[in-house]
One Martini backbone bead per residue (centre of mass of N, CA, C, O) as a GRO file, in nm:
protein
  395
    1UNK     BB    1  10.192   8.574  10.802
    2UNK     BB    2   9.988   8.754  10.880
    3UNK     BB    3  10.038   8.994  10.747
    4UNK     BB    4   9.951   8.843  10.454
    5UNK     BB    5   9.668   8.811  10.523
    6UNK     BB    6   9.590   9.089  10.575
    7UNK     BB    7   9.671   9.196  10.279
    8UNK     BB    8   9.481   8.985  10.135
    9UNK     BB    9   9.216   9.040  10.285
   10UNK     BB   10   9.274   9.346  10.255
   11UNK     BB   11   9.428   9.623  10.104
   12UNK     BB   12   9.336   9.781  10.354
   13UNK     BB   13   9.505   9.733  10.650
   14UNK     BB   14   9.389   9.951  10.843
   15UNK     BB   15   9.077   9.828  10.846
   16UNK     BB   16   9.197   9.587  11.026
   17UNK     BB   17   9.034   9.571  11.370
   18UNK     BB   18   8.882   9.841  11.294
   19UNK     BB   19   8.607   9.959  11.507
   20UNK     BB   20   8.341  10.145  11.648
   21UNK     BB   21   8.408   9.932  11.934
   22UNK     BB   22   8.747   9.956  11.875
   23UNK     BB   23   8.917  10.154  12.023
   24UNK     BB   24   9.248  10.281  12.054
   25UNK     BB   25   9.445  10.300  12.324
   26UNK     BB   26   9.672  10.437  12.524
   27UNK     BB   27   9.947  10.366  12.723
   28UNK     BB   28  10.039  10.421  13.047
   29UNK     BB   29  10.348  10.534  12.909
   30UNK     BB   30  10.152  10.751  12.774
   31UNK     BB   31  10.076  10.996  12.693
   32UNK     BB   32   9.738  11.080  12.654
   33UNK     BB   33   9.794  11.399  12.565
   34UNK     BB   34   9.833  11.664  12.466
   35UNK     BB   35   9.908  11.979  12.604
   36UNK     BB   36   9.647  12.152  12.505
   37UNK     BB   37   9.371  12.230  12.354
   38UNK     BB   38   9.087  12.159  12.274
   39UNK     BB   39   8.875  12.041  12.065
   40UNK     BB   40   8.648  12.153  11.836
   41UNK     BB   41   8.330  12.084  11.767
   42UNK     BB   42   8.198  11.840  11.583
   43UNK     BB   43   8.015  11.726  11.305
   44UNK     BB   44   7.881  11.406  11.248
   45UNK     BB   45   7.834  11.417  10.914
   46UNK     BB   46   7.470  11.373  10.821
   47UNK     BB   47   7.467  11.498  10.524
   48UNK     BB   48   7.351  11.413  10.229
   49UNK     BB   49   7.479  11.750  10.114
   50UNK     BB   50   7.625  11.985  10.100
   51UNK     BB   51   7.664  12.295  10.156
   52UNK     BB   52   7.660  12.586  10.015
   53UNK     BB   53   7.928  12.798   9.885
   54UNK     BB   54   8.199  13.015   9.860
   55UNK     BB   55   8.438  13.013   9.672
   56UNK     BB   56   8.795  13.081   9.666
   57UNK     BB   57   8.865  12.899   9.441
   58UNK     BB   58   8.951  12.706   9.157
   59UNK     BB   59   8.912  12.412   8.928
   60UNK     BB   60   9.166  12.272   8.762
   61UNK     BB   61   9.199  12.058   8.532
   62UNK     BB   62   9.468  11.795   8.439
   63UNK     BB   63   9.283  11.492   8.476
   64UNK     BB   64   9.108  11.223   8.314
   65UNK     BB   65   9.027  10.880   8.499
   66UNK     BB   66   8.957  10.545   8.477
   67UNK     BB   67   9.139  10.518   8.696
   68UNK     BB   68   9.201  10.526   9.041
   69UNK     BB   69   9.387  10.728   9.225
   70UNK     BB   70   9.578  10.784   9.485
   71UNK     BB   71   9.886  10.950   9.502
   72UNK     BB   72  10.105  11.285   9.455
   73UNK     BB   73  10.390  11.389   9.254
   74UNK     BB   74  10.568  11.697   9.182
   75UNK     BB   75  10.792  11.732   8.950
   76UNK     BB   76  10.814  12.006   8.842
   77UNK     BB   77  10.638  11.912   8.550
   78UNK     BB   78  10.571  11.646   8.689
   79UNK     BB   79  10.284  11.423   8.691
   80UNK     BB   80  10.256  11.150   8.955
   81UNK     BB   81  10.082  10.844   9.010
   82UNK     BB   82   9.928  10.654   9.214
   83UNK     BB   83   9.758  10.356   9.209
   84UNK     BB   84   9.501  10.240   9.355
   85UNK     BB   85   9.464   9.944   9.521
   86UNK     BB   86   9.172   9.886   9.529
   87UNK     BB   87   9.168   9.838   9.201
   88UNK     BB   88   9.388   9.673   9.090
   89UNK     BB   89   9.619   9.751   8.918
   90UNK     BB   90   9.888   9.727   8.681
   91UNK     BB   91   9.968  10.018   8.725
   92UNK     BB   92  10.141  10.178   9.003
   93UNK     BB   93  10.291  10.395   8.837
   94UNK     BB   94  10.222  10.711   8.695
   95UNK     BB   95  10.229  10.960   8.424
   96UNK     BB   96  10.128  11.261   8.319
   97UNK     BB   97  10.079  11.414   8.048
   98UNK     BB   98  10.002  11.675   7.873
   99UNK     BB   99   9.774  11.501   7.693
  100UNK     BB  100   9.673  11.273   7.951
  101UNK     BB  101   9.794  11.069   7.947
  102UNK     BB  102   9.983  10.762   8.041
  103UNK     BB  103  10.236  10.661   8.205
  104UNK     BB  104  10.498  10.440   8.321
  105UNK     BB  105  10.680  10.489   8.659
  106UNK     BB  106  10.955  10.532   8.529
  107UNK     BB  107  10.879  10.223   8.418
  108UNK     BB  108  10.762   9.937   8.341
  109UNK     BB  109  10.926   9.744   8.577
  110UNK     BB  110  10.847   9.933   8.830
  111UNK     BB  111  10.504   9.948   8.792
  112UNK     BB  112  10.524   9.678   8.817
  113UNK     BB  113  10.568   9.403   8.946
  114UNK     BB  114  10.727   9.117   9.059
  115UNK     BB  115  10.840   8.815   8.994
  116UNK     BB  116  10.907   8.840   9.284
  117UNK     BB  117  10.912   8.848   9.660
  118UNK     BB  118  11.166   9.096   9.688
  119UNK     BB  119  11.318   9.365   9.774
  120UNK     BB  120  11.551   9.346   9.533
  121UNK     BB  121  11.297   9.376   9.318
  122UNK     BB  122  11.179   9.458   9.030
  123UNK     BB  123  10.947   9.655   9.147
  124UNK     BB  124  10.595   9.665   9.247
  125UNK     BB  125  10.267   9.629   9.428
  126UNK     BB  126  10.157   9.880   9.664
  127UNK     BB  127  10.107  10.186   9.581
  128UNK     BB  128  10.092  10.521   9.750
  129UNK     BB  129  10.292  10.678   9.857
  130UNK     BB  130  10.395  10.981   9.729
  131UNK     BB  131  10.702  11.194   9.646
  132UNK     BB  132  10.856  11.503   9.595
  133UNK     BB  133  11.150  11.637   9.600
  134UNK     BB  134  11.393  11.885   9.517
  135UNK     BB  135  11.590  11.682   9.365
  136UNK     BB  136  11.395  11.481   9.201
  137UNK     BB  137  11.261  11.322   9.399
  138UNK     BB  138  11.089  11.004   9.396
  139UNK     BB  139  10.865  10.847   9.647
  140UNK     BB  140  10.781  10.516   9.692
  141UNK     BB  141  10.531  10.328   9.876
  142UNK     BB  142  10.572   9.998   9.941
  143UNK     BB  143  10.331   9.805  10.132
  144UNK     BB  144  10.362   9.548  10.004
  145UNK     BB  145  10.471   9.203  10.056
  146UNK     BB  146  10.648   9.118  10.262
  147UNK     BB  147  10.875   9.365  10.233
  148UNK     BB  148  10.847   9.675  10.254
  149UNK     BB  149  10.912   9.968  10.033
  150UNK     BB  150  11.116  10.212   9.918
  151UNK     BB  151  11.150  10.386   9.601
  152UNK     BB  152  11.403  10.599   9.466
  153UNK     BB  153  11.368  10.840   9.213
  154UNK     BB  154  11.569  11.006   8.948
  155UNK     BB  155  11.459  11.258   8.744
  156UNK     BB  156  11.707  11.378   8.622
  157UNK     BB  157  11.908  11.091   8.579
  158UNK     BB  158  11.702  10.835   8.518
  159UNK     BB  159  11.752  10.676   8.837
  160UNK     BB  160  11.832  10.505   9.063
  161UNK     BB  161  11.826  10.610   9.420
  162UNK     BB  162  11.690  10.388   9.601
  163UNK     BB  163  11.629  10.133   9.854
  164UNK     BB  164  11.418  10.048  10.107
  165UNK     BB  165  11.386   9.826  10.343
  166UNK     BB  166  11.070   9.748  10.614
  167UNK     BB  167  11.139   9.541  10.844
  168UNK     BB  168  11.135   9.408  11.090
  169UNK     BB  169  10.996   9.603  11.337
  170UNK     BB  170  10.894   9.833  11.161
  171UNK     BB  171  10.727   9.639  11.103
  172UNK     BB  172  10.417   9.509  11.141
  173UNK     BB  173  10.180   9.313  11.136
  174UNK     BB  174   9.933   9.570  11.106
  175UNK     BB  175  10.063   9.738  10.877
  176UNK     BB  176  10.072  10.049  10.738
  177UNK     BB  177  10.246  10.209  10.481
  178UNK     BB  178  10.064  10.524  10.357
  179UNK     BB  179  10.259  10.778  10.427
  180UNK     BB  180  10.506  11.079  10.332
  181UNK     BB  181  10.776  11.249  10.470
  182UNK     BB  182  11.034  11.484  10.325
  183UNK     BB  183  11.363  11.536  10.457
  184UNK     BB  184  11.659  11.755  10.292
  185UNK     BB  185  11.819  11.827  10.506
  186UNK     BB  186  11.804  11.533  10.731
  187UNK     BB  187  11.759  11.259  10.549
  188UNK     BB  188  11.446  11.214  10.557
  189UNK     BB  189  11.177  10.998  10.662
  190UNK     BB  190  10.803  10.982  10.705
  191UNK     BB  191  10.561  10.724  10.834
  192UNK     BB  192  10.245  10.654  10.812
  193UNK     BB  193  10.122  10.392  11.044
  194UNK     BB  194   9.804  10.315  11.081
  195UNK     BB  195   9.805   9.965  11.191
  196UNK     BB  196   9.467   9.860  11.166
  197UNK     BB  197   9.425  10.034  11.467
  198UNK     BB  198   9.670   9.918  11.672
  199UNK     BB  199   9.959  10.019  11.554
  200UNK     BB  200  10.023  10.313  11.540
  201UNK     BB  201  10.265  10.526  11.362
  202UNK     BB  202  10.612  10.665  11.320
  203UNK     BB  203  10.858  10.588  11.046
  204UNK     BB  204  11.197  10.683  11.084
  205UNK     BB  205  11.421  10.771  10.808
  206UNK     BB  206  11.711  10.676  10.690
  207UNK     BB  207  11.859  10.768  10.387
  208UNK     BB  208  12.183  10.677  10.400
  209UNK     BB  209  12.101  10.371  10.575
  210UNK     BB  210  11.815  10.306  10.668
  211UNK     BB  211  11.726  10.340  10.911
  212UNK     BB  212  11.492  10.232  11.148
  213UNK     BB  213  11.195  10.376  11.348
  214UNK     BB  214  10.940  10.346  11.589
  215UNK     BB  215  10.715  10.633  11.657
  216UNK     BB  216  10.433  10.708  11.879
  217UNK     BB  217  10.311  10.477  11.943
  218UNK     BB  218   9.966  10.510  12.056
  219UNK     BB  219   9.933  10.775  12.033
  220UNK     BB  220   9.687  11.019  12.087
  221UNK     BB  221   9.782  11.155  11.778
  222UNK     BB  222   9.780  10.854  11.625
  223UNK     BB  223   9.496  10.794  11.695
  224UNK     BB  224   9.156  10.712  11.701
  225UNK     BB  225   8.872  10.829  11.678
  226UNK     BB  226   8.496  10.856  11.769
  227UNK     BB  227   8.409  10.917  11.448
  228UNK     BB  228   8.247  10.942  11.184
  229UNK     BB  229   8.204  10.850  10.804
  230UNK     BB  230   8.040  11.037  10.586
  231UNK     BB  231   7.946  10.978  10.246
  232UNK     BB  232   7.636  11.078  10.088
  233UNK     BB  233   7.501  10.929  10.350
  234UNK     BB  234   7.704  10.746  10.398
  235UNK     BB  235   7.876  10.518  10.561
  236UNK     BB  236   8.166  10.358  10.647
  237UNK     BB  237   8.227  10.062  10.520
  238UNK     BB  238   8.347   9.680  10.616
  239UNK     BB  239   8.400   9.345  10.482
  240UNK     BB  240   8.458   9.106  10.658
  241UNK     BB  241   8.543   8.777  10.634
  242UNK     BB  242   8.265   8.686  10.804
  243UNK     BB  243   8.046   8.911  10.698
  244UNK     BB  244   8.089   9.159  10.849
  245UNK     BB  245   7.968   9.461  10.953
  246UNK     BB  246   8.175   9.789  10.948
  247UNK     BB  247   8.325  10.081  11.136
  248UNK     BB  248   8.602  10.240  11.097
  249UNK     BB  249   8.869  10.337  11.267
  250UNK     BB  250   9.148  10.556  11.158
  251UNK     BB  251   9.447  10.636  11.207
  252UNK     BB  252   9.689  10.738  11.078
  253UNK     BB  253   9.787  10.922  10.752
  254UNK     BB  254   9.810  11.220  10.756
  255UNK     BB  255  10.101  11.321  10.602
  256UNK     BB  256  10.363  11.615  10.667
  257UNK     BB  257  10.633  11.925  10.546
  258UNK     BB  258  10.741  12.184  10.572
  259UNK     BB  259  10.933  12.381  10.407
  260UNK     BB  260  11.155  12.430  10.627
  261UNK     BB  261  11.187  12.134  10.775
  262UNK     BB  262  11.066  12.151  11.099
  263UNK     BB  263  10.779  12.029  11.061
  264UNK     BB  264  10.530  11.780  11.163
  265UNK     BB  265  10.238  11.701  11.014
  266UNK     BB  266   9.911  11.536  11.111
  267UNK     BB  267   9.687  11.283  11.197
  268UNK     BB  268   9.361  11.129  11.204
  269UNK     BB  269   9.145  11.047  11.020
  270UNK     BB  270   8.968  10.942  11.255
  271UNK     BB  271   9.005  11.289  11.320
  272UNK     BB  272   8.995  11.653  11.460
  273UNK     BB  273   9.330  11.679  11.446
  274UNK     BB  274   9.598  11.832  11.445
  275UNK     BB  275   9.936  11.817  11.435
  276UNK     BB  276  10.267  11.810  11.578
  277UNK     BB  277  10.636  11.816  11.513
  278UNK     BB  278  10.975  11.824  11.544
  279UNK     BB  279  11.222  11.699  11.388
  280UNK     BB  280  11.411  11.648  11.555
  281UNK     BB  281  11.286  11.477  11.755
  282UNK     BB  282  11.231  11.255  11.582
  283UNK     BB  283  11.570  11.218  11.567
  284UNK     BB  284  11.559  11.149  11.857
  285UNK     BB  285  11.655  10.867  11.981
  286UNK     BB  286  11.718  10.971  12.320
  287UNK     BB  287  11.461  10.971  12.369
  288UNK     BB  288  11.157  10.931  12.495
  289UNK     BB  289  10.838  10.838  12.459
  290UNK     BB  290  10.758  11.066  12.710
  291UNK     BB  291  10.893  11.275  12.553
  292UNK     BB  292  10.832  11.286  12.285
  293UNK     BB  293  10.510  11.327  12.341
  294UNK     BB  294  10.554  11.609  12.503
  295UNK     BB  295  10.620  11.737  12.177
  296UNK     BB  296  10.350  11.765  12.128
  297UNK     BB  297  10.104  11.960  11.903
  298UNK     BB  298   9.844  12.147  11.862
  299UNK     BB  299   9.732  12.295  11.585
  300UNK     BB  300   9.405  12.201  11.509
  301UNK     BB  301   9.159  12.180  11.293
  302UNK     BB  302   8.928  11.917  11.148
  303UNK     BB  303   8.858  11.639  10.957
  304UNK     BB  304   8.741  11.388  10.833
  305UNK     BB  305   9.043  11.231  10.663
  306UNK     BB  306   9.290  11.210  10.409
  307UNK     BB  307   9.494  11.429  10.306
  308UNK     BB  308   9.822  11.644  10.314
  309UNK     BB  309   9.940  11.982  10.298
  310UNK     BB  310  10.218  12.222  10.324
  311UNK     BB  311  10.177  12.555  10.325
  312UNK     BB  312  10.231  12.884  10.326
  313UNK     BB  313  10.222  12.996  10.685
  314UNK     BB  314  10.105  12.738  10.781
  315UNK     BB  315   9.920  12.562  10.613
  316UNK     BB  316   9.662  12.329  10.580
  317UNK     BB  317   9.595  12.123  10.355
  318UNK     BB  318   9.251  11.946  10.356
  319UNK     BB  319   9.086  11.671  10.310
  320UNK     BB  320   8.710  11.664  10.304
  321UNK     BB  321   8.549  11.414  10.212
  322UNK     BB  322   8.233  11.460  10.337
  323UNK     BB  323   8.229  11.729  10.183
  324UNK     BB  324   8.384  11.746   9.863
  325UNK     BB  325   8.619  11.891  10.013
  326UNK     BB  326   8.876  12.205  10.086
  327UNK     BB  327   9.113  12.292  10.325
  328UNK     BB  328   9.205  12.465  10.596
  329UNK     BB  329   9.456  12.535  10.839
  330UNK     BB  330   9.561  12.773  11.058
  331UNK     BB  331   9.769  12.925  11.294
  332UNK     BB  332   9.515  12.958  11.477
  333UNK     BB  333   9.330  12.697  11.442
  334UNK     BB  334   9.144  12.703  11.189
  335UNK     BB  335   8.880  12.600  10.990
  336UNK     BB  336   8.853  12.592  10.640
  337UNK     BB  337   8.684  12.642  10.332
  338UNK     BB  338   8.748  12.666  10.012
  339UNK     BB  339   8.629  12.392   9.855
  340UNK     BB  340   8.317  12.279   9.653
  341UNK     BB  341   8.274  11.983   9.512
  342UNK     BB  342   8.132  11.738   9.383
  343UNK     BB  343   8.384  11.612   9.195
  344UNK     BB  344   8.484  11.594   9.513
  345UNK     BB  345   8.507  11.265   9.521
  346UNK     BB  346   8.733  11.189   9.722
  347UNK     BB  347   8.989  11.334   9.823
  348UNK     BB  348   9.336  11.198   9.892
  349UNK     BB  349   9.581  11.382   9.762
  350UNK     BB  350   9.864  11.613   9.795
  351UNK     BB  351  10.050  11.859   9.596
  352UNK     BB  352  10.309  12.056   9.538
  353UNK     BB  353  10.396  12.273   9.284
  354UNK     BB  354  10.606  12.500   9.101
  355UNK     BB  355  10.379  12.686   9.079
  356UNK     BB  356  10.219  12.648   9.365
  357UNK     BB  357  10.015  12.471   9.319
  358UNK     BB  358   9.712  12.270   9.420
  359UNK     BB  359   9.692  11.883   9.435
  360UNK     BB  360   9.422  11.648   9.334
  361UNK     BB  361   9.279  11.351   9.395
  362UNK     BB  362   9.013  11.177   9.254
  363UNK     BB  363   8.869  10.832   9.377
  364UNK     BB  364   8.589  10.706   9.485
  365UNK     BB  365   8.644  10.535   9.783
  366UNK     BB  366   8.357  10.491   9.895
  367UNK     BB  367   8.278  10.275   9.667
  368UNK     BB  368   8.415  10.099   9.693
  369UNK     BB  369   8.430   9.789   9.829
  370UNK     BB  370   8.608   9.831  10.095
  371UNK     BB  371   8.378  10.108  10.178
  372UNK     BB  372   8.121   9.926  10.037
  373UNK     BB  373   8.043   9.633  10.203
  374UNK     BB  374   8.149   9.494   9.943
  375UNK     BB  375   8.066   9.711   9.703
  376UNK     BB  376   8.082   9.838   9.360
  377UNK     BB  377   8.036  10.205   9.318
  378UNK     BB  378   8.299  10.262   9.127
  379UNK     BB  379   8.306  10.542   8.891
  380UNK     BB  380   8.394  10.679   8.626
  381UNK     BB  381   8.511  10.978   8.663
  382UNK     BB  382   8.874  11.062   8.752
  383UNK     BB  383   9.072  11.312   8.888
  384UNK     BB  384   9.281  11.619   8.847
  385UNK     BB  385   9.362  11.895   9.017
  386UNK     BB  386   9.405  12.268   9.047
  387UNK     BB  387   9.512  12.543   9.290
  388UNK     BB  388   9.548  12.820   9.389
  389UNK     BB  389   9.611  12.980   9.633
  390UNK     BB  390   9.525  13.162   9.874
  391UNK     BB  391   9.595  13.438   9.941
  392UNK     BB  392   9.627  13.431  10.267
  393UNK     BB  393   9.839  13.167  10.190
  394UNK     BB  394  10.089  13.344  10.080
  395UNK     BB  395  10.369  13.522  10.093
   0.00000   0.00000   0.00000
């Protein structure tokens, strides 16, 4: 019933609960913080535009958009798009043609609504977390209706490949079940649950039994700091249903998994640190959440983001929301802009496709009512870019 209240009343749950001045601190039971290096010192993100720089990469357009997009999940030669739950879209999961049309994916009845609101009802809700494995499954991440729920789609035999339903307590009343990273090594997935802003955690599931549980809740890595997100020189703010307006802090967004199945990064929204932590130990339930939390590890500067995908010899490339702009973390741990460009207003998903280019949704979400005090001002067009990794990113 809350969980539902909360869902109605704004679309993005991770933003309810969560302001400026009531950030989710971690329990005595968890470690504080990762034992790494402190974080380097970030700029306040106070310009009113980018300042201008050397791009290293080219952005190739892939589509150009009429409603917002969400997350994007590259299958073979198939660019297939989560359509952002704050447009209302039609259709929450669309595939972009060659022509640039859109076309509903998988078909028409699992791309709508569901007729019912049951797990095991054909349709979707609210798609944004959406990825594409190795073996052509394609998972899309419905966080709506009572009971939220994957659904793993076989692209190369054009059939249902799995439902997972993700009931309480995996789900929690202020869940929100925003983004996911597959490890078909160990036929897991990983899901970044925002929480909120009050209980932030990472949700790992068995894809062979379905079984869930919930890691990492509340702990230092994945809950959010106390830094602004300014983007075109406004606050993002959202319009709370008392009528009062809020800067929210929201904790994990951005999750990924690097290509040898290793190692999960991951981050706060309102966050300046990457970590990271071995897949093996997110799947080892015998672990204690303090022997868990003790081998997360800091892996460098970020900005705060949006999407996050892992590229080789360990890069993470990063939506850099506030500034326009595309950045890496590299090994040294070392933050820099790759690309920057007006157009990258709002990038938010990332996907590497077969060519190996780094794929981008920009769906201008900060003009959102959801994040614009309540007011709509964004318009089209939105966009699909694509680019090739950077000579130094490459293998």
């Amino acid at each position: 019933m809350i969980r539902s209240l909360f869902l109605a009343s704004f679309a993005f749950v991770a933003l309810s609960g969560a302001t400026a001045t009531a950030q989710q601190q971690a329990p005595a039971s968890q470690p504080a913080a990762p034992k790494q290096a402190p974080p380097a010192q970030q700029p306040a993100n106070t310009e009113a535009k980018p300042a201008p720089q050397k791009n290293e990469v080219e952005l190739e357009q892939v589509a150009e958009l009429k409603e917002g997009p969400g997350n994007i999940a590259v299958a073979g030669r198939r660019v297939i798009l989560s359509m952002h739950p704050f447009y209302s879209p039609t259709l929450r999961v669309v595939e972009v043609k060659p022509d640039g049309s859109l076309a509903p994916f998988p078909n028409e009845q699992w791309a709508r609504a569901p007729e019912k609101d049951e797990p095991d009802a054909v349709g979707t809700n609210k798609v944004l977390g959406i990825r594409a494995d190795s073996r052509g499954v394609v998972w899309m991440l419905d966080h709506g209706g009572k009971v939220p729920k994957v659904v793993g789609w076989d692209t190369r035999k054009n059939k249902l490949f799995k439902v997972i339903p993700l009931p309480p307590p995996v789900t929690a009343p202020t869940s929100f079940h925003n983004d996911l990273a597959v490890d078909t090594v160990h036929d897991a997935l990983f899901i970044a649950d925002v929480g909120g802003g009050k209980t932030p955690a990472i949700v790992v599931v068995d894809i062979k039994t379905g079984q869930a549980r919930r890691v990492l809740e509340n702990h230092a890595s994945v809950s959010p700091e106390d830094v602004p997100m300014v983007v075109d020189g406004k606050p993002v703010r959202r319009k709370n249903p008392d009528g009062s307006v809020t800067e929210p802090r929201l904790g994990i967004n951005p999750i990924a998994i690097d290509p040898n199945m290793q190692w999960v990064y991951y981050g706060a929204m309102h966050g300046t640190s990457v970590y990271r932590v071995r897949t093996k130990d997110l799947l080892d339930a015998k672990l204690t959440p303090e022997q868990l939390g003790s081998r997360v590890e800091r892996y460098g500067d970020k900005p705060v983001s949006d999407g996050i995908i892992v590229g080789n010899d360990g890069n993470v490339f990063i939506t850099d929301v506030t500034a326009n702009a595309i950045g890496v973390t590299s090994k040294d741990g070392k933050y820099r802009r790759i690309v920057q460009d007006e157009r990258l207003s709002w990038p938010d998903g990332l996907a590497i496709g077969g060519d190996g280019k780094v794929y981008v949704t920009v769906n201008r979400l900060h003009r959102s009512a959801n994040l614009n005090a309540g007011e709509n001002e964004s318009k089209p067009p939105y966009y699909v870019f694509r680019f090739a990794q950077p000579r130094a990113a490459r293998r």
